[in-house]
MARSE-310457 format. One record per residue: residue number from 0; residue in three letters; x, y, z of N, C-alpha, C in turn. Coordinates in Angstrom, 1 decimal. Atoms other than C-alpha are relative to their C-alpha. Layout:
N
NUM;Ala;X;Y;Z;X;Y;Z;X;Y;Z
...
***
This chain:
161
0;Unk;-0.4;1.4;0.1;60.8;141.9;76.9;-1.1;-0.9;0.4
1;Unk;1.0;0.7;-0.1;58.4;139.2;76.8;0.6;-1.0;0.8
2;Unk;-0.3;1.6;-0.8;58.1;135.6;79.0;1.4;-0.5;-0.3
3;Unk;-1.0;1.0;0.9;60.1;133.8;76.2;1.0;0.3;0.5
4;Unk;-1.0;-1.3;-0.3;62.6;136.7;76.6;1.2;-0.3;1.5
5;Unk;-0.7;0.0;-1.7;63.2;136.9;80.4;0.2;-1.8;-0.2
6;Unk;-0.4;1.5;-0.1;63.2;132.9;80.4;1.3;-0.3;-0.4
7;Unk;-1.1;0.1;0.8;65.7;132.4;77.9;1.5;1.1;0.7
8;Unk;-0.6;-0.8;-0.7;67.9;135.3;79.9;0.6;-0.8;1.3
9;Unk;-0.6;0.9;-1.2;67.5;133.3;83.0;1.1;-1.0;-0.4
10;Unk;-0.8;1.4;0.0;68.9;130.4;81.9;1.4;0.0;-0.5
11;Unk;-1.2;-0.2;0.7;71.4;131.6;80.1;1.3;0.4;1.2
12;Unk;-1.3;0.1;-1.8;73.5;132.7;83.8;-1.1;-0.1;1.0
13;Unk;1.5;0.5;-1.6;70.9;131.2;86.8;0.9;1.0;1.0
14;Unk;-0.4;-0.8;-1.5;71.3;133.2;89.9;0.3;-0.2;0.7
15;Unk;-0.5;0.6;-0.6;73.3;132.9;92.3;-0.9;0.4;1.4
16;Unk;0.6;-0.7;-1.2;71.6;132.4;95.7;0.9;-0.5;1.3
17;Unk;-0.6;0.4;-1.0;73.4;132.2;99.1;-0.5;0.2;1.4
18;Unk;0.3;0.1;-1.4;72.8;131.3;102.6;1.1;0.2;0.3
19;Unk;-0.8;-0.4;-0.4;75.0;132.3;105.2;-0.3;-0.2;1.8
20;Unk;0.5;0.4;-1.4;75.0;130.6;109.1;1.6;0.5;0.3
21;Unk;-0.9;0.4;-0.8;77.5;130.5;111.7;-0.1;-0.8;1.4
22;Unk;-0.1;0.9;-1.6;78.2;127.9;114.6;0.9;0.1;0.9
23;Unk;-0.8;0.1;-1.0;80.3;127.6;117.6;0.5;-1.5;-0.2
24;Unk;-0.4;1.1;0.0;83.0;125.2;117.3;0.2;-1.4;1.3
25;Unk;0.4;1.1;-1.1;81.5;122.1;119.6;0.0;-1.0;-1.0
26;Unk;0.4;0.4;0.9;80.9;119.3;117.9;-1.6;-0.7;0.3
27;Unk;1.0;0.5;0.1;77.7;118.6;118.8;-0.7;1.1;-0.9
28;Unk;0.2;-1.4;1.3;77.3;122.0;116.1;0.0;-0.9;-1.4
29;Unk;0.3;0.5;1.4;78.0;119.5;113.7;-1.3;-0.3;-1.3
30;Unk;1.5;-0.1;0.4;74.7;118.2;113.3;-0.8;1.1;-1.3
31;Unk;1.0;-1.3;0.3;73.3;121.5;112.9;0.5;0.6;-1.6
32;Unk;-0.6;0.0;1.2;75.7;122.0;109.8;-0.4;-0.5;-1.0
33;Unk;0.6;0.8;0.1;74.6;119.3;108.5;-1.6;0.0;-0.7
34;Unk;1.9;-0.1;0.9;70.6;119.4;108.3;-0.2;1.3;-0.5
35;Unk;0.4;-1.5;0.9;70.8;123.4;107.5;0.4;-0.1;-1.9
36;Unk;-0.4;0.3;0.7;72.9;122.3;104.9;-0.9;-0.3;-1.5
37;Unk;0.9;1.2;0.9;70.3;119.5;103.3;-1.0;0.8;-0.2
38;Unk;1.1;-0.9;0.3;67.6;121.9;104.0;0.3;1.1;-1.1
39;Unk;-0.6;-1.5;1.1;69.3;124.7;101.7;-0.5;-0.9;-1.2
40;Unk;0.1;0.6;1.4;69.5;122.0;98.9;-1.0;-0.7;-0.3
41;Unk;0.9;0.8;0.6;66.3;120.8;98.8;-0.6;1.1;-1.5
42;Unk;0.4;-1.0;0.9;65.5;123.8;96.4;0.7;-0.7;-1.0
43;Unk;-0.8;0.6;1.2;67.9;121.6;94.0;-0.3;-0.9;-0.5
44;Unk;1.0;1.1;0.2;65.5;119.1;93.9;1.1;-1.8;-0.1
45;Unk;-0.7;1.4;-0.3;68.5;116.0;95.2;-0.6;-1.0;0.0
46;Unk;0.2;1.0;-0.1;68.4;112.8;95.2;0.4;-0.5;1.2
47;Unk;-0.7;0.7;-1.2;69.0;110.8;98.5;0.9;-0.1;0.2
48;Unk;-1.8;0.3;0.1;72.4;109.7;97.6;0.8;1.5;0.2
49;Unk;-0.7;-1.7;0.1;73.0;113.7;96.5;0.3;0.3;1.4
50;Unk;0.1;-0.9;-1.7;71.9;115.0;100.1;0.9;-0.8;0.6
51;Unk;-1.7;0.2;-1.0;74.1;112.4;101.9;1.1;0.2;-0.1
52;Unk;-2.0;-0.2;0.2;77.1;112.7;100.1;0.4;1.6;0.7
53;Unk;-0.5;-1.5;-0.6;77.2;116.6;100.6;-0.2;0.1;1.4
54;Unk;0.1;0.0;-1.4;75.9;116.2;104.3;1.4;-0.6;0.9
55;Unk;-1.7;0.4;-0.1;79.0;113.6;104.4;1.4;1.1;-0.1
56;Unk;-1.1;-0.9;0.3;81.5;116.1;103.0;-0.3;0.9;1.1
57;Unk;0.4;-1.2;-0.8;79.8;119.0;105.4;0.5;-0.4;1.3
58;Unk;-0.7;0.7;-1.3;80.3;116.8;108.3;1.0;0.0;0.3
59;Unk;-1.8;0.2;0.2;84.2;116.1;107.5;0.1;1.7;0.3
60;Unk;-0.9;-1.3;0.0;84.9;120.0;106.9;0.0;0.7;1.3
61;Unk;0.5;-0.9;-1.3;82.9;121.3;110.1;0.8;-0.7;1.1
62;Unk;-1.2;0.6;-0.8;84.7;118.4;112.0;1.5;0.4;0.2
63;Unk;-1.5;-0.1;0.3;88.1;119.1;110.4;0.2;1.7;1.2
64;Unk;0.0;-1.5;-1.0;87.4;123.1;111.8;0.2;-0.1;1.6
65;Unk;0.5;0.4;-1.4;86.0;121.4;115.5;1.9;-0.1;0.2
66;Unk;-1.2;0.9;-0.9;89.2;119.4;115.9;1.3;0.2;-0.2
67;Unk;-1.4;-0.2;0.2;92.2;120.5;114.3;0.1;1.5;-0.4
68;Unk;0.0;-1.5;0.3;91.4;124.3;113.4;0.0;1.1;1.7
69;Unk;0.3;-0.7;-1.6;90.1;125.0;117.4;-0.2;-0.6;0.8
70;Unk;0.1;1.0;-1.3;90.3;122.2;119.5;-1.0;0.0;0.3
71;Unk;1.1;-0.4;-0.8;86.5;122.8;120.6;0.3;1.0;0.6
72;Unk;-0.4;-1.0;-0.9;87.5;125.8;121.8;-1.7;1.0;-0.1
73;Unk;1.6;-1.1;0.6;83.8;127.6;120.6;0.1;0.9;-0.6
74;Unk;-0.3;-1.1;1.2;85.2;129.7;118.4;-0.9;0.0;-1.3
75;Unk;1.1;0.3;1.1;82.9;130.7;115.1;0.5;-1.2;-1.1
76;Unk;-0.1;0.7;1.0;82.7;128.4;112.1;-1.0;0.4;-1.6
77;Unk;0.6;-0.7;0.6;81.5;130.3;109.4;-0.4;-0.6;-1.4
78;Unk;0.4;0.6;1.0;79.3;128.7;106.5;-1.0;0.8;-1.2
79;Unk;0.7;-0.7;1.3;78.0;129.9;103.1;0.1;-1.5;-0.9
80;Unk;1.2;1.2;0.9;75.5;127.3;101.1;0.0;1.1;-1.0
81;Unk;1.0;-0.7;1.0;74.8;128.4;97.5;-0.2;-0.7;-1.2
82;Unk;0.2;0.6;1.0;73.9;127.6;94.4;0.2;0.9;-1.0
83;Unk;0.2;-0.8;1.6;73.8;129.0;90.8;-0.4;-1.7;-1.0
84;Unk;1.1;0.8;1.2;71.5;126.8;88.2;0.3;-1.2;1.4
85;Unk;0.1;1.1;-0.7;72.1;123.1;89.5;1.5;-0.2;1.1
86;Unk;-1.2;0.5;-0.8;75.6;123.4;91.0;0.0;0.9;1.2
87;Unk;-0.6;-0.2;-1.1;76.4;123.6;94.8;0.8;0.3;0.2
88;Unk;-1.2;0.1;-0.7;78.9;124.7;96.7;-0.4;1.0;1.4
89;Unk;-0.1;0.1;-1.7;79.6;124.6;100.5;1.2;0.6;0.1
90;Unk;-1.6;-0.6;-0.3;82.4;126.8;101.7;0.2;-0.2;1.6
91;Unk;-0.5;-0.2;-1.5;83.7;126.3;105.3;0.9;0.4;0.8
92;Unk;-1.1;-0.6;0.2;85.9;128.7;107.0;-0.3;0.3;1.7
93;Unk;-0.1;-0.5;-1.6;87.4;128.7;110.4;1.4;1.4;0.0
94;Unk;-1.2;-0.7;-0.6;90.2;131.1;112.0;0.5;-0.7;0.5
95;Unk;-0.5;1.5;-0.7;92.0;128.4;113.7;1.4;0.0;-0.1
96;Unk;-1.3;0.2;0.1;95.3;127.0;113.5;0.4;-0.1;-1.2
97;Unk;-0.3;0.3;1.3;95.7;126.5;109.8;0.1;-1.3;0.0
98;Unk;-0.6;1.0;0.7;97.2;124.1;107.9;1.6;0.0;-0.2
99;Unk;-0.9;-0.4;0.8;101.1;123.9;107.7;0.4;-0.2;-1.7
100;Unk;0.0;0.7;1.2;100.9;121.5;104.6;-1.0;-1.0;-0.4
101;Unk;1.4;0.3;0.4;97.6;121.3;102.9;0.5;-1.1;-0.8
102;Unk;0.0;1.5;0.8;98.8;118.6;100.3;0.3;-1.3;0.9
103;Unk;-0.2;1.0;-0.8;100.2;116.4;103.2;-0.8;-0.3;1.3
104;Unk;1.3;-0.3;-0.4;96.7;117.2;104.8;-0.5;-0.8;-0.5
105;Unk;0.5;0.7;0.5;95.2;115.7;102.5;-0.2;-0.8;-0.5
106;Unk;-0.3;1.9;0.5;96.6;112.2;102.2;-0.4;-0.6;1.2
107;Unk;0.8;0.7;-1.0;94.5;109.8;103.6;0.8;-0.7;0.9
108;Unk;-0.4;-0.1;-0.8;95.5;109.0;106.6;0.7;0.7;1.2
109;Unk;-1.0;-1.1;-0.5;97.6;111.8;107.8;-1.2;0.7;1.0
110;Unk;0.5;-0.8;-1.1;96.1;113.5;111.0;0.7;0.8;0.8
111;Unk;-0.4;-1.0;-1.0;97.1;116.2;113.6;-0.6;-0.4;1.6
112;Unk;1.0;0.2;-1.4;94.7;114.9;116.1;1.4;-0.6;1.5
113;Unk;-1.3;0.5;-1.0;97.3;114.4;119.1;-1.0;-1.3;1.2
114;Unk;0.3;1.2;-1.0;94.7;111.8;121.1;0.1;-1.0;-1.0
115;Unk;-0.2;1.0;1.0;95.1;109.5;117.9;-1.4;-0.4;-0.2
116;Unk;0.9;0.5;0.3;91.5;108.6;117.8;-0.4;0.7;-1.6
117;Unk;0.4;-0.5;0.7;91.1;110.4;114.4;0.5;-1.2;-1.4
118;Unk;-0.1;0.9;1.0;91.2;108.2;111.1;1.2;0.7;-0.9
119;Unk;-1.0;-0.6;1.0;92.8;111.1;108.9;-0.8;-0.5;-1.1
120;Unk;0.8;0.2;1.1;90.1;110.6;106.3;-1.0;1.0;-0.4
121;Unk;1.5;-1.4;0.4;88.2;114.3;106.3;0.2;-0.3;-1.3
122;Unk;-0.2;-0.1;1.3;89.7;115.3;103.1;-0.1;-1.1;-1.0
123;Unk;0.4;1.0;1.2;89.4;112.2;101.2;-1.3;-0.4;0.1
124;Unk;1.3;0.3;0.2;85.9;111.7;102.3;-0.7;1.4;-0.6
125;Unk;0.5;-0.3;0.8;85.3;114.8;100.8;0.2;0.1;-1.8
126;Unk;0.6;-0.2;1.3;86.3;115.0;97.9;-0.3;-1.7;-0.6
127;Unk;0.6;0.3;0.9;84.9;111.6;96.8;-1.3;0.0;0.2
128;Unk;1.3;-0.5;-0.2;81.4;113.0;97.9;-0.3;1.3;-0.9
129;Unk;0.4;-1.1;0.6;81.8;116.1;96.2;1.0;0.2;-1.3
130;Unk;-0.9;0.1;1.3;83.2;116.8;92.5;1.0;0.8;0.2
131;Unk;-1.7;-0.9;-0.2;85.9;119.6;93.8;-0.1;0.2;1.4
132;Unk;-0.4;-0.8;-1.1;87.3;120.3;96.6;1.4;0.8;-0.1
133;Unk;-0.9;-0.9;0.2;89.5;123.5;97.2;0.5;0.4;1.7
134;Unk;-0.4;-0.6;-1.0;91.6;124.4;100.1;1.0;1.1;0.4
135;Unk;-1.0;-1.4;0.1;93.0;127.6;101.3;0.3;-0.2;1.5
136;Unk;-0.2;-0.2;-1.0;94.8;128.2;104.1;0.9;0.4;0.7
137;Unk;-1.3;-0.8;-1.1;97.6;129.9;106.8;0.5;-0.1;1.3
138;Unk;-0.2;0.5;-1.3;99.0;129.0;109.6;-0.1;0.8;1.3
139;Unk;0.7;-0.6;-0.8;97.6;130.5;112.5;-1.3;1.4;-0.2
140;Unk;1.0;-0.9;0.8;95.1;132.5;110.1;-1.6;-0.4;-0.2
141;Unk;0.4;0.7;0.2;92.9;129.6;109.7;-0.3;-0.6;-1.5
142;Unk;-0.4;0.9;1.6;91.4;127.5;106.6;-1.6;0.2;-0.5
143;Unk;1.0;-0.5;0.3;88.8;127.8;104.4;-0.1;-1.3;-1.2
144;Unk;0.2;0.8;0.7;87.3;124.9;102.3;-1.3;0.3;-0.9
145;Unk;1.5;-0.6;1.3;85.1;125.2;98.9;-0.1;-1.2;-0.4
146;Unk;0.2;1.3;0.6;83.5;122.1;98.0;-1.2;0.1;-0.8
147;Unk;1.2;-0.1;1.0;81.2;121.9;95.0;0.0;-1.3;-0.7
148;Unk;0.8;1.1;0.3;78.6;119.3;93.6;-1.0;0.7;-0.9
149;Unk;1.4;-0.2;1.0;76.4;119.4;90.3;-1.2;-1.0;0.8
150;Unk;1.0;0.9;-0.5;72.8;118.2;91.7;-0.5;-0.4;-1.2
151;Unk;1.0;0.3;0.8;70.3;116.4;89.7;0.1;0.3;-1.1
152;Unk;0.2;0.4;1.6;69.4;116.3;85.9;-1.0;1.3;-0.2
153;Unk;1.4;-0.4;0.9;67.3;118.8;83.8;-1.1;-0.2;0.1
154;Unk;1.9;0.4;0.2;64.2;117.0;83.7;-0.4;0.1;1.3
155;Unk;0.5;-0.4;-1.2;64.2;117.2;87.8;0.5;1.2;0.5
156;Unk;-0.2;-1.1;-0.2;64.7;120.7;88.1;-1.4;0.9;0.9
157;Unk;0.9;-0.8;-0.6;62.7;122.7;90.8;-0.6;1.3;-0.4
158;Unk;0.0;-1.8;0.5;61.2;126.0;89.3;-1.1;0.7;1.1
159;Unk;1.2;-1.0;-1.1;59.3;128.8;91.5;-1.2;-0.5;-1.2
160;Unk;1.4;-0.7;0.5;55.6;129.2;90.5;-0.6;1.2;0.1
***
């Protein structure tokens, strides 16, 4: 097979590459969610706006784990970054308390937080940061969120050398 060959192959299904951290549910772990996150996708060649929004959404889901999955308890928070061609996706998956009712989860407003200081806006701040969001989850099993975002255009496409 020649250049042309293999090129044309690639492109036809891009590879999928995956990182894979884990944190301790504190929230000053957030952070760390966060810039690992931005750092993974610079390979996607983002745009400013890109990186924040997904750091936005990362933020919300690692939170949502911290505060209503394990109270801060330090329990793991287990994250997988990847990509295939230009599209992202962020999965974040605690053990935790679940969800009883993910659709009534996910209406803005709606919280669990028992000190009230919580807005009740994770899930709606992600998904209008990211083009899907998916939620799985079990009650005392914990929950698992898949949030994916196309980066960037064609013409700014990162390639190895």
């Amino acid at each position: 097979m020649d250049t042309q060959q293999i090129r044309s192959k690639q492109e036809e299904k891009p590879v999928l590459e995956t990182m894979y951290f884990e944190i301790e549910s504190y929230s000053h772990n957030e952070q760390l969610a966060r810039v690992v996150t931005a750092a993974y996708m610079t390979r996607l060649n983002p745009t400013v706006e890109e990186t924040e929004d997904v750091k936005t959404a990362v933020s919300e889901a690692v939170t949502n784990a911290i505060i209503h999955g394990y109270r801060e308890s330090g329990e793991k928070i287990r994250i997988w970054v990847s990509s295939r061609g230009q599209e992202l996706t962020v999965t974040v998956e605690d053990q935790g308390a679940g969800i009883v009712d993910v659709e009534q989860a996910r209406q803005p407003l709606y919280t669990t937080s028992r000190e009230g200081e919580r807005s009740g806006m994770g899930f709606t701040f992600m998904e209008t940061f990211m083009d899907s969001v998916e939620v799985e989850s079990e009650p005392g099993k914990g929950t698992r969120v898949i949030m994916k975002k196309k980066i960037g255009t064609e013409d700014r496409v990162w390639t190895k050398q």
